[in-house]
C-alpha positions in Angstrom: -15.1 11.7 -21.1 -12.2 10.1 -22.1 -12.4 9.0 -25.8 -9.5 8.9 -29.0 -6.8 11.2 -27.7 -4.2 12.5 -30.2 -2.5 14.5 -27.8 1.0 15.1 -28.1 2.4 15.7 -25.0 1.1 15.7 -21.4 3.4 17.2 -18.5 6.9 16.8 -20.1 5.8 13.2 -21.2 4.8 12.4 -25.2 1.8 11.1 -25.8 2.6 7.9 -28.9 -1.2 6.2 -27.8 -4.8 6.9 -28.9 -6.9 6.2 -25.7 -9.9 4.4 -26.7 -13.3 4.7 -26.3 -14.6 2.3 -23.5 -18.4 3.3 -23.9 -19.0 0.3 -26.3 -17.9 -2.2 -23.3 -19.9 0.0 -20.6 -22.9 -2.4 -20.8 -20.8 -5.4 -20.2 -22.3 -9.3 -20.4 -22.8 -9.7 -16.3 -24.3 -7.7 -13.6 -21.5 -5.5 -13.3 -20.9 -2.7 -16.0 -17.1 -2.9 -17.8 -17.3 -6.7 -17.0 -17.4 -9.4 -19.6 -17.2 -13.0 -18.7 -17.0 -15.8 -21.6 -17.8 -19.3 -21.0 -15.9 -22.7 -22.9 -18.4 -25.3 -21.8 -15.5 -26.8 -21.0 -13.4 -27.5 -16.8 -11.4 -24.9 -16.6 -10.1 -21.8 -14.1 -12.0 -19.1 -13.7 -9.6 -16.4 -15.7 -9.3 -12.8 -15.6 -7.4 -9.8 -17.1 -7.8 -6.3 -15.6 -7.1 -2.8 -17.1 -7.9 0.9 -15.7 -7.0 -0.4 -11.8 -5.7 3.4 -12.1 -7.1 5.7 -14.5 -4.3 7.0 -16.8 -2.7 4.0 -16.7 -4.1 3.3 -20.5 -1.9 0.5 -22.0 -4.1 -2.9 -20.5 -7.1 -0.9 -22.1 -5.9 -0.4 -25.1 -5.0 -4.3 -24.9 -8.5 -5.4 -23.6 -10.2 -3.6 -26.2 -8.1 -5.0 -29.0 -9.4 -8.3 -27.1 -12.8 -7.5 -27.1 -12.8 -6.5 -30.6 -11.6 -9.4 -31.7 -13.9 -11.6 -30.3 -11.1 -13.7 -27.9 -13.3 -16.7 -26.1 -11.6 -19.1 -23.9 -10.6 -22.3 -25.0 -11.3 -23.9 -21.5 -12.9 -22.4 -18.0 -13.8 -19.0 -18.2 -12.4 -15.8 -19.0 -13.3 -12.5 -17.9 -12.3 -8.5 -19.4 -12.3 -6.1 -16.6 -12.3 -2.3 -17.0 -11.7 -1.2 -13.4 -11.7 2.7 -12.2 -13.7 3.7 -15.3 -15.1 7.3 -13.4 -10.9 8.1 -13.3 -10.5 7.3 -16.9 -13.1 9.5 -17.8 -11.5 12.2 -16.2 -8.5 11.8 -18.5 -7.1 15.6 -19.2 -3.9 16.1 -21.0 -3.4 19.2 -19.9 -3.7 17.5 -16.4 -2.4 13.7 -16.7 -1.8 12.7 -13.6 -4.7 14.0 -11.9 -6.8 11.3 -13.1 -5.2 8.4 -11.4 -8.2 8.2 -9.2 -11.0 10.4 -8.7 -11.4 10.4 -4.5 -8.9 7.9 -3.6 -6.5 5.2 -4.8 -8.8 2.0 -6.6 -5.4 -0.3 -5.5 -5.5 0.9 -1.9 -8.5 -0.2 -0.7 -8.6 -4.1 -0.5 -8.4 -4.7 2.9 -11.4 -6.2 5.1 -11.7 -2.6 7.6 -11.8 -0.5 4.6 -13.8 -2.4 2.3 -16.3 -3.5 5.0 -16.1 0.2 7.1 -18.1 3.4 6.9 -15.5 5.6 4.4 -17.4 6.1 1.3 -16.0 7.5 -2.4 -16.4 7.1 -5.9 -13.5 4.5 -5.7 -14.9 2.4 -2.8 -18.3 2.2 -4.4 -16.7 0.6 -7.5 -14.6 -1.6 -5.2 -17.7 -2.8 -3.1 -19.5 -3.2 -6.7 -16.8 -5.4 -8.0 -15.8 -7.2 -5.3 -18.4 -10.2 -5.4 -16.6 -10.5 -9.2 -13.1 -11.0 -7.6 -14.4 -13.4 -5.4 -14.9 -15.5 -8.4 -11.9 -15.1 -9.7 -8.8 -18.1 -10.1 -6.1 -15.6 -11.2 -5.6 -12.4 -12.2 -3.9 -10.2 -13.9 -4.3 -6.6 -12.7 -2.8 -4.5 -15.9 -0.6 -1.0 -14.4 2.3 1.4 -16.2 4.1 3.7 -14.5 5.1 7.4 -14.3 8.7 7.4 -15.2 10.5 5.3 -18.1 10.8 2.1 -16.2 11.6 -1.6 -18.0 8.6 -3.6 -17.5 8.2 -5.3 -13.9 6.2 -8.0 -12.8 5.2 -7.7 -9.1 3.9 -11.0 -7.6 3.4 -10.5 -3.9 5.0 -11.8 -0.8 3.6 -15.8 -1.6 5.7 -18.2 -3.1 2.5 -19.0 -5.5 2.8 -15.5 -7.0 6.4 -15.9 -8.0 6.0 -19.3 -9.3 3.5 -17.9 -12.0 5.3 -15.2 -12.5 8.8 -17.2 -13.5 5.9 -19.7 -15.5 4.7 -17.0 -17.7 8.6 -16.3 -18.8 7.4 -12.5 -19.0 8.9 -9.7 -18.4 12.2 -9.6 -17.7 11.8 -9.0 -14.3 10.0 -10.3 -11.2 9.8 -8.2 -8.1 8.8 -10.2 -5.0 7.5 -7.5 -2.4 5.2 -7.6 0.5 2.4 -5.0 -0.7 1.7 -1.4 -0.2 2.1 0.4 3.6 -0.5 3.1 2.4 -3.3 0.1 2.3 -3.8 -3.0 0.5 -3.5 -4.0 -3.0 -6.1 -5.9 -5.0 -3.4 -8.1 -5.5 -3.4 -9.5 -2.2 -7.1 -9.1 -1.3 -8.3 -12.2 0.2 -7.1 -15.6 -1.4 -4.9 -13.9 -3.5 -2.9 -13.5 -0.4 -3.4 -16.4 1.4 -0.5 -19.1 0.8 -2.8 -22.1 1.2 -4.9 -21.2 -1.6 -4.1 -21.9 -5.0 -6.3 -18.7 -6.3 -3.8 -15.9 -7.5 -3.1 -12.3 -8.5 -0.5 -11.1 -10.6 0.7 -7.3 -11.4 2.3 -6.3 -14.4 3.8 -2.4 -14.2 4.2 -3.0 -18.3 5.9 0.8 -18.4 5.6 4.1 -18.9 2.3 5.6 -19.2 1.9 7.0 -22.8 4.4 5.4 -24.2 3.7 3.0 -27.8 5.7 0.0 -25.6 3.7 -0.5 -22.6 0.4 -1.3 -24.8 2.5 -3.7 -26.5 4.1 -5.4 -23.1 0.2 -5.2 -21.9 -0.8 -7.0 -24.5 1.9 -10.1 -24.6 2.1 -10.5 -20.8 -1.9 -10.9 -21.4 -1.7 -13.7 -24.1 0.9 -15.6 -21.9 -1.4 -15.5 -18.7 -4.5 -17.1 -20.8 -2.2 -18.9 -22.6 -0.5 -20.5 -19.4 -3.7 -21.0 -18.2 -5.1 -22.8 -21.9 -7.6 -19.9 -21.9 -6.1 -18.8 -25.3 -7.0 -20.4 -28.6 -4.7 -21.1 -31.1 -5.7 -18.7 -33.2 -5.8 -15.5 -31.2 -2.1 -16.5 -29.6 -1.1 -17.1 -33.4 -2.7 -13.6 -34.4 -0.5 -11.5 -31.7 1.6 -13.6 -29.8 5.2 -13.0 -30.1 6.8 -16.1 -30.3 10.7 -15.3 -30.1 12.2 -16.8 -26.9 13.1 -14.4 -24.1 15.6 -14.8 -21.6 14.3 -16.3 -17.8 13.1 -13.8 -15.7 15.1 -12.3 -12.7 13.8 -12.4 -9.6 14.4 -9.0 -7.2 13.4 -9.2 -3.6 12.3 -6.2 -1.8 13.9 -6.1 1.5 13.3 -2.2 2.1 10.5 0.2 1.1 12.2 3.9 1.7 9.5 6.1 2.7 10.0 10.4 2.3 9.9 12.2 5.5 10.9 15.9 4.1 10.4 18.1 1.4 13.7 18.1 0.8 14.2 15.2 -0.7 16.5 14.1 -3.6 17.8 11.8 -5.5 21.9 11.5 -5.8 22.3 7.8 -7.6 21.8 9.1 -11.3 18.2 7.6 -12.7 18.3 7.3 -16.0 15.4 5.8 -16.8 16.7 2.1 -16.1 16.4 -0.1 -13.7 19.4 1.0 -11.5 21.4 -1.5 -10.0 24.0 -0.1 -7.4 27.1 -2.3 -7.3 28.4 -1.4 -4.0 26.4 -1.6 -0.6 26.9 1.3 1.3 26.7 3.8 -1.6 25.0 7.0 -1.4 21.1 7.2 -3.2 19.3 10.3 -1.9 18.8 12.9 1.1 16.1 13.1 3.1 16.6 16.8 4.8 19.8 15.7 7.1 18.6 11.6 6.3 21.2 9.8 4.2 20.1 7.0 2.2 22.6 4.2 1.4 22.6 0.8 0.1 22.5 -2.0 2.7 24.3 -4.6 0.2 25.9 -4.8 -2.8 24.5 -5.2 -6.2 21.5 -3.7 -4.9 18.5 -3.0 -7.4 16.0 0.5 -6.6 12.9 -0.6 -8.0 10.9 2.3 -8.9 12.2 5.1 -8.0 9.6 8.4 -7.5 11.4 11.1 -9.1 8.5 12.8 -10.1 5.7 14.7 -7.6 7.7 13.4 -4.7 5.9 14.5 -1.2 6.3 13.2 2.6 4.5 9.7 2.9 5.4 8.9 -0.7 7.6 5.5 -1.1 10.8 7.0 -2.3 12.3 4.0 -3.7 12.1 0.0 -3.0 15.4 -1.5 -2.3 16.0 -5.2 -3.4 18.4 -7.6 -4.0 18.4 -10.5 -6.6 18.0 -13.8 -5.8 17.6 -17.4 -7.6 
């Protein structure tokens, strides 16, 4: 079971976070263990901030907890904690750090009416199927991910105008990726009303990082005080407690116009990743192989938006291309 972890390195990457122990929020206040909802007593939206969508992703759990712990309450509406794939966290393994992801299947795959309402069965679905009357529920969202490689912070707000016009409200991070969901299956972020453009209800995702890394907790933790605080969920005194005031820079908006998928196992990168957020200047430039398959940029100054360079296999998304806009 996953509990304080002082490991120091996992697969090539350092470990810089203790993983905490969830057991204390297992019980939660609802039906639904991991699941605490607060009440104001006051009108308000229904408000909620999710960690552990994927299992080592541990940086919006390490940001709930501090949360919990310090006894946040909304200061209008309702506000809900949500520790999501908690069987994956509690597979956690060092030695092993990717493997606990998911335990069957992938938790942010499954959202989609034939899979959630079908015959398929795994620990992941079960969860899904447990927590879905709780989404229902739900005004907005924010669903709390890192991600495998160094990567600035990304905030991913669907295909609907309403996801991208919280996103640029919030102010947070840096930048906004506009993309039209997952082909492998369907994101929580666009289950149901999230997704529908005549419904004000909305889901955000946050990719706050790398993994392990002493940042993402930290980007987990401000991207959640300005969702409550957008939302007046936040009192003054837990946004004057962590909040980081300093003004940042407006967002940039990057529009996925192409999702390159893998097709061999010889595939490759040739644009250098370094880390970054690569921006190609020139359209037409050369990015990777595919066996024979040359991969070029359709236009210039063109963004690839995390990049796999890690456990690449056939049917992986090799890279999202995208392109800024205002």
């Amino acid at each position: 079971m996953a509990g304080p972890e002082l490991a120091r390195e996992a697969d090539g990457h350092g470990i810089d976070v203790v993983f905490p122990d969830i057991a204390r929020w297992a019980a939660g206040n609802t039906e639904l263990p991991y699941v605490w909802t607060f009440e104001s007593g006051r009108p308000g939206p229904h408000v909620a901030v999710q960690a552990l969508t994927h299992g080592n992703e541990v940086c919006g759990a390490i940001a709930l907890d501090l949360l919990l712990r310090d006894g946040v309450r909304p200061a209008r509406g309702k506000l809900s904690f949500c520790f999501a794939n908690v069987a994956a966290y509690h597979s956690w393994n060092p030695a092993a750090p990717f493997k606990s992801r998911f335990v069957d299947e992938d938790f942010n795959r499954v959202w989609g009416p034939a899979v959630l309402d079908g015959d398929r069965d795994s620990v992941e679905l079960r969860r899904a199927r447990e927590l879905r009357r709780f989404y229902d529920t739900v005004d907005y969202l924010l669903d709390i991910h890192s991600m495998s490689d160094p990567c600035p912070p990304l905030m991913l707000a669907g295909a609907r105008r309403k996801g991208a016009d919280l996103a640029l409200a919030l102010g947070f991070p840096a930048h906004i990726v506009v993309d039209a969901g997952h082909a492998a299956g369907r994101r929580l972020r666009d289950y149901g009303c999230f997704d529908d453009p005549d419904d004000p209800r909305t889901a955000l995702l946050i990719e706050c990082g790398q993994h392990w890394t002493a940042e993402s907790p930290a980007v987990a933790l401000q991207a959640s005080l300005r969702f409550l605080r957008h939302f007046g969920s936040a009192g003054a005194d837990v946004l004057e407690r962590y909040l980081d005031r300093r003004e940042a820079p407006r967002p940039r908006v990057i529009e996925v116009t192409e999702s390159v998928p893998i097709r061999s196992e010889a595939f490759s990168f040739v644009w250098p990743q370094d880390g970054s957020l690569a921006v190609v200047p020139s359209a037409g430039s050369l990015v990777a192989r595919d066996g024979e398959r040359e991969i070029r940029t359709p236009y210039d100054a063109c963004a690839l938006v995390m990049p796999m360079r890690r456990r690449a296999r056939p049917g992986d998304t090799a890279v999202r291309m995208g392109r800024f806009v205002g």
